[in-house]
C-alpha positions in Angstrom: 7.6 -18.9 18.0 4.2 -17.7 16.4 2.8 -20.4 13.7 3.9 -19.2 10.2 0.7 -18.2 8.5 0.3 -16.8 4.5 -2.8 -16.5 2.9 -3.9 -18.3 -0.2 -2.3 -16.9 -3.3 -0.1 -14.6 -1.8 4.0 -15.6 -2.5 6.5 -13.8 -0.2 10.5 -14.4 -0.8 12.7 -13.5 2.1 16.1 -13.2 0.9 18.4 -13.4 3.7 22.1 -12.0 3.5 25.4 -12.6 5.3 25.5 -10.6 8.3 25.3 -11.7 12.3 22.1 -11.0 14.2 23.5 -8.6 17.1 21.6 -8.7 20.6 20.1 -5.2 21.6 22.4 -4.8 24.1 25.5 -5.3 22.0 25.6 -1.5 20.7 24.3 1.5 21.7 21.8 2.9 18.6 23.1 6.4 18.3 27.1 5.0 17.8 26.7 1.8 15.8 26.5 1.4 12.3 23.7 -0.5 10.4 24.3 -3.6 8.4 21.7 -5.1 6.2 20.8 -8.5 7.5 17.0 -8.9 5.2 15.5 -8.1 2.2 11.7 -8.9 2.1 10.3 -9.2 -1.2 7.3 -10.1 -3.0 3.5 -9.1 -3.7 4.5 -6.3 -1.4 4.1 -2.0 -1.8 4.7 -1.0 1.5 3.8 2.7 2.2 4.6 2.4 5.7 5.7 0.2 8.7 5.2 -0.3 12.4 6.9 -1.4 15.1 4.5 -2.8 17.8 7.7 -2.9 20.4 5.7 -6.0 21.9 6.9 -8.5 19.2 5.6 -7.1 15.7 6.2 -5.6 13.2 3.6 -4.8 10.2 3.6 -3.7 6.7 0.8 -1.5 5.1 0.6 -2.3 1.3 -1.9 0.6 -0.6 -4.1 -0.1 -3.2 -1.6 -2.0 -5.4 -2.0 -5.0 -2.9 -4.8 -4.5 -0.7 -3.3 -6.3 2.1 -1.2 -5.6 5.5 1.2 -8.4 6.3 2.4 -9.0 9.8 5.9 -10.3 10.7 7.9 -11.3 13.6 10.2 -8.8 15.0 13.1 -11.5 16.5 12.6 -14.1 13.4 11.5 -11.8 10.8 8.5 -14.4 9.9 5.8 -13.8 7.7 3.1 -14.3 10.2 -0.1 -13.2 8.5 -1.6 -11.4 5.4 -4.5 -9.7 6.2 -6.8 -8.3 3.2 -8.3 -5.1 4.0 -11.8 -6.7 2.5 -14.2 -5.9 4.6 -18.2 -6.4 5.2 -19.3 -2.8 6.4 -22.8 -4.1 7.1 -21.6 -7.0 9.0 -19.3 -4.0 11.2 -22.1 -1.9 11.8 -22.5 0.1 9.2 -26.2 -1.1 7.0 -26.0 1.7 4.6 -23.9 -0.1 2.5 -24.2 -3.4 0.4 -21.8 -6.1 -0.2 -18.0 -6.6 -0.3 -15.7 -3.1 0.3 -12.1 -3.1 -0.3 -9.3 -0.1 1.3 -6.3 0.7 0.7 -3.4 0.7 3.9 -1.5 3.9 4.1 -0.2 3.8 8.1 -0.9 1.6 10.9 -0.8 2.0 14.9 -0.9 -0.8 17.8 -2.9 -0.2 20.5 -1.2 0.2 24.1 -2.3 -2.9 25.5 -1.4 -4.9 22.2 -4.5 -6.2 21.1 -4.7 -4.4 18.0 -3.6 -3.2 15.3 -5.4 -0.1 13.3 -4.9 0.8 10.0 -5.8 3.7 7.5 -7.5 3.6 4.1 -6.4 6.1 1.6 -9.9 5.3 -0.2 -12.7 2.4 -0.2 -13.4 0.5 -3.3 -17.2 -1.5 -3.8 -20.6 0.1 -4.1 -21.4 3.3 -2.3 -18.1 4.7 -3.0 -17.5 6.9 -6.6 -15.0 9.8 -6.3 -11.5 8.1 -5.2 -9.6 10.4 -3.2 -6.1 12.1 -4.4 -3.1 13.1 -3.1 -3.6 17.2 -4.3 -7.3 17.9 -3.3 -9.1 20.1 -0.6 -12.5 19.4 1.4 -14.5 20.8 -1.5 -12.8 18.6 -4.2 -15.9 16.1 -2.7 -13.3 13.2 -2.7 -15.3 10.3 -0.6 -14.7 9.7 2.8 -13.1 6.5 4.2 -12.9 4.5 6.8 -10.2 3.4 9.7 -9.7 -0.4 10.5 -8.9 -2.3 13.3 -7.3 -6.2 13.3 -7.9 -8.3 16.1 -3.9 -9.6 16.8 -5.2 -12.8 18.2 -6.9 -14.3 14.7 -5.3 -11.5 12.7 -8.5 -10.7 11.5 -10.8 -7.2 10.9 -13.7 -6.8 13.7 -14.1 -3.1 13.9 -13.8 -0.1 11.4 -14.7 3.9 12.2 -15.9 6.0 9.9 -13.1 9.1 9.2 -12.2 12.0 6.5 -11.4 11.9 3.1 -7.6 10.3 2.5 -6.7 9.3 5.9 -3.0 9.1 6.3 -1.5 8.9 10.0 -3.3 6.7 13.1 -1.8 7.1 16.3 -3.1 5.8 19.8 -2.8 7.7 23.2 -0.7 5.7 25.6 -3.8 5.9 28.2 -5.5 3.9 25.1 -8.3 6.7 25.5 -8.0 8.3 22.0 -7.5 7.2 18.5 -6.4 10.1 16.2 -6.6 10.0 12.6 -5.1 12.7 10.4 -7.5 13.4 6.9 -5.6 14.3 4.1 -7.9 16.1 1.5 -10.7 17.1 4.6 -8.2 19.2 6.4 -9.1 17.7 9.6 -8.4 15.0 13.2 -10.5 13.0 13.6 -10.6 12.2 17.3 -12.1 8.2 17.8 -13.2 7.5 21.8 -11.7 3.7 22.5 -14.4 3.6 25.1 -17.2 4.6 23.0 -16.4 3.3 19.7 -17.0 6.1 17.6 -15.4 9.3 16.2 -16.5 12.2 19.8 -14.4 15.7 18.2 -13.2 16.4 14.5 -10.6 19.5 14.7 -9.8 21.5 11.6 -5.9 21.5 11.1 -5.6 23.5 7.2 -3.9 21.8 4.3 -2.8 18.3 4.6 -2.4 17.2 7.8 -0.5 14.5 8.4 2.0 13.5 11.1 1.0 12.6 15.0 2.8 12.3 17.8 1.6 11.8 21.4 2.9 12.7 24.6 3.8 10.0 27.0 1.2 11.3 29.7 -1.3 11.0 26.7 -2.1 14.9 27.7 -0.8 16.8 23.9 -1.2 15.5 20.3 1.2 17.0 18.1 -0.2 17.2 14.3 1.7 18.7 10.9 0.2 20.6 8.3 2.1 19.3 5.7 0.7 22.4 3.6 1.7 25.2 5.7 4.8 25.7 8.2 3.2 24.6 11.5 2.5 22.0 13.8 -0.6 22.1 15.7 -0.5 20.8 19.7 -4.2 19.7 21.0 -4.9 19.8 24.3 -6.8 16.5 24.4 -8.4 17.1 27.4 -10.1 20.2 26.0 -9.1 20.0 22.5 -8.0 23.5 22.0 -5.1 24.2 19.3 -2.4 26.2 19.3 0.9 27.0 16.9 4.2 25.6 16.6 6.1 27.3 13.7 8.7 24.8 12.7 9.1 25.9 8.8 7.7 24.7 5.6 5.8 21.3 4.7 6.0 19.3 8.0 5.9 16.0 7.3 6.6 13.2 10.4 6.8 14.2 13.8 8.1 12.3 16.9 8.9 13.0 20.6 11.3 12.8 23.0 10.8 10.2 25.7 10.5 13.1 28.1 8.4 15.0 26.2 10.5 17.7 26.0 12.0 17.6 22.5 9.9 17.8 19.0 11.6 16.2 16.1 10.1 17.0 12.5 11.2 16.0 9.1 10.3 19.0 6.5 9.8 17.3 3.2 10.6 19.9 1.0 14.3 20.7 2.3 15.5 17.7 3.2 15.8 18.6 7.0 15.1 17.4 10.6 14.5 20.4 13.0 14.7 19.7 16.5 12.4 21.8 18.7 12.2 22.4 22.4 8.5 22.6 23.7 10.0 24.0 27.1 11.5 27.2 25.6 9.3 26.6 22.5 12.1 27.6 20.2 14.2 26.0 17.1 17.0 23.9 18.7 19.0 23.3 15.7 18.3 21.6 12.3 20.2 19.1 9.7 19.9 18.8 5.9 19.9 14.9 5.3 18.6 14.2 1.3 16.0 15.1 -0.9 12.3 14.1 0.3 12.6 13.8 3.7 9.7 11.7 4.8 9.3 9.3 7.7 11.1 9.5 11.0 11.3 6.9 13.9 13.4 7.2 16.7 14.7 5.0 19.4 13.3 3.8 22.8 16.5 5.6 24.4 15.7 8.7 22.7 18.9 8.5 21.4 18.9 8.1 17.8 16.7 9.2 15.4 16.1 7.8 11.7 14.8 9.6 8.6 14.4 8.3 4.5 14.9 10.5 2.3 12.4 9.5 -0.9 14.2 11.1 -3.8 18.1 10.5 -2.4 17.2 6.6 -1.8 18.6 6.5 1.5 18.2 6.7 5.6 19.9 8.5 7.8 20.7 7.9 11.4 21.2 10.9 13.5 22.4 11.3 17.0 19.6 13.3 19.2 21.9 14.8 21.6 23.2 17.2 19.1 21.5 16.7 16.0 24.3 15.3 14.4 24.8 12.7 11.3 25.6 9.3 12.6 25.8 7.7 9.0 23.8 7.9 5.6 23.5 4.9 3.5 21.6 3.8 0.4 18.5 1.6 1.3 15.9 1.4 -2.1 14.5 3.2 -4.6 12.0 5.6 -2.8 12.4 4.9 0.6 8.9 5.7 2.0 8.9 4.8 5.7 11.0 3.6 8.4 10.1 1.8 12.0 12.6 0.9 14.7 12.4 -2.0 17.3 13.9 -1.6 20.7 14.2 -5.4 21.7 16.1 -6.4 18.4 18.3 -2.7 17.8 16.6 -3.4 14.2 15.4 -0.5 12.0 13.0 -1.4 9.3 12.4 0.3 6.0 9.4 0.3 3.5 10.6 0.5 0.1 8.1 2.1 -2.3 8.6 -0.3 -4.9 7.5 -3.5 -3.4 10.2 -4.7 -0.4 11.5 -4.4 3.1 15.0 -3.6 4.2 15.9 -5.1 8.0 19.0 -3.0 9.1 20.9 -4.3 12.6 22.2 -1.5 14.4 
């Protein structure tokens, strides 16, 4: 079991409840029903969590707390607080002086699980004067930010990349080639070469960009405009774009395990539209609450998960047919959701300031 580590000043209660801690195997995802068995709480405003499926799961608190804290996936230990502080001189970056603070929106593990990158919806110290915001556009002159890394050995920031203004989604290519960085308010990808260490293509999307998926070959990105009706797939061996018309104000996207399925929550109706990439039409969709934000979904590909931000619940829903498994009341604001294969645990970030550990 990993040390227990908490940084100075920084009081977390875990508040456990009355319910048995079920092996994986025990159920199958898509048929169980979820019991809560943990409430995290404390100097916490999660926007988002992760699932590392090697042992990890993290927690990626805004501005409000200017930290990401790290937990165990099988004990559900606090491991590790991490301040998003950072030296930008120190990381290669001399045009800027003194101490820089971010602000965690979404976070991605690297393939070979050495690290763990994070987004900054804005930077805070000198050099930086026009905050970024949530309604904007690439001439609203909103700073740009930067994307960080934490080294999972000492839990500790080594490496940050310059991006857009208000990143929101990191993702990783499975070949560990590519990181790719939606930007909010600059309309844009940034593509980051692993190898290189720096940002090699930046590909217009339109308004808001926001969700990522990859396919398991690392060949396609899949990217939602969140402002129009369309997710865009890059060839990343080329980088050329083209359409996926999926309806209004795409918000999360996920894949299939084949790569064969596309799974989008639109925000606006409450839905989840299933799309097949082979015929490249609608498969079916389901209406489950108001806000649908963040999706996960199963190692199986069996079982998909959705919050719903303005209902206050998640709802699990069997892939197969696109069918409601269950709904249930998590939070207040339910903002994102991650799932863990090895435990059959699904993880929700609560808006407010806590964590919700369902067993499936």
């Amino acid at each position: 079991m990993r040390a227990l580590k908490v940084a100075a000043g920084i009081s977390i209660s875990l508040t456990m409840l009355a319910a048995p801690l079920i092996p994986a195997s025990a159920s199958d995802p898509a048929e169980s029903t979820m019991t809560l068995i943990k409430t995290i709480s404390g100097n916490l405003s999660p926007k988002s969590v992760a699932a590392s499926q090697n042992g990890l799961i993290s927690a990626h608190n805004m501005m409000y707390r200017h930290t990401v804290t790290i937990y165990d996936a099988q004990s559900l230990e606090l491991l590790s607080t991490v301040k998003d502080s950072v030296n930008l001189t120190s990381l290669g970056f001399p045009g800027y002086t003194g101490m820089h603070k971010g602000s965690p929106v979404e976070g991605a593990y690297s393939p070979d699980g050495k690290f763990l990158y994070f987004t900054n919806y804005a930077m805070y110290g000198k050099g930086f004067k026009k905050e970024g915001h949530d309604v904007c556009s690439p001439a609203s002159g909103f700073d740009k930010s930067f994307l960080s890394r934490i080294n999972l050995e000492n839990y500790a920031i080594d490496a940050v990349y310059p991006v857009g203004s208000v990143p929101k989604v990191v993702k990783v290519t499975p070949d560990n080639k590519y990181i790719l960085v939606t930007n909010w308010c600059s309309y844009t990808v940034s593509i980051i070469s692993v190898g290189k260490q720096k940002v090699v293509k930046t590909i217009k999307i339109g308004r808001y960009p926001r969700g990522i998926a990859i396919s398991s070959d690392s060949a396609y990105a899949y990217v939602a405009e969140m402002g129009g009706s369309n997710i865009h797939r890059i060839n990343l061996k080329d980088f050329t774009n083209t359409l996926i018309p999926v309806g209004p104000n795409p918000r999360a996207v996920e894949l299939s395990p084949d790569d064969s399925k596309l799974y989008v929550t639109l925000n606006i109706s409450g839905k989840v539209v299933a799309w097949d990439l082979e015929k490249n039409k609608s498969i079916k969709s389901i209406s489950t609450g108001s806000a649908a934000r963040s999706l996960a979904i199963s190692g199986d590909g069996s079982t998909l998960f959705v919050v719903n931000f303005k209902s206050g619940t998640m709802t699990k829903i069997r892939a197969s047919d696109l069918s409601e498994v269950e709904t249930i009341k998590v939070c207040t604001e339910p903002i994102g959701v991650t799932y863990d294969n090895a435990s059959n645990r699904t993880w929700v970030a609560c808006y407010k300031g806590s964590i919700k550990v369902y067993q499936n």
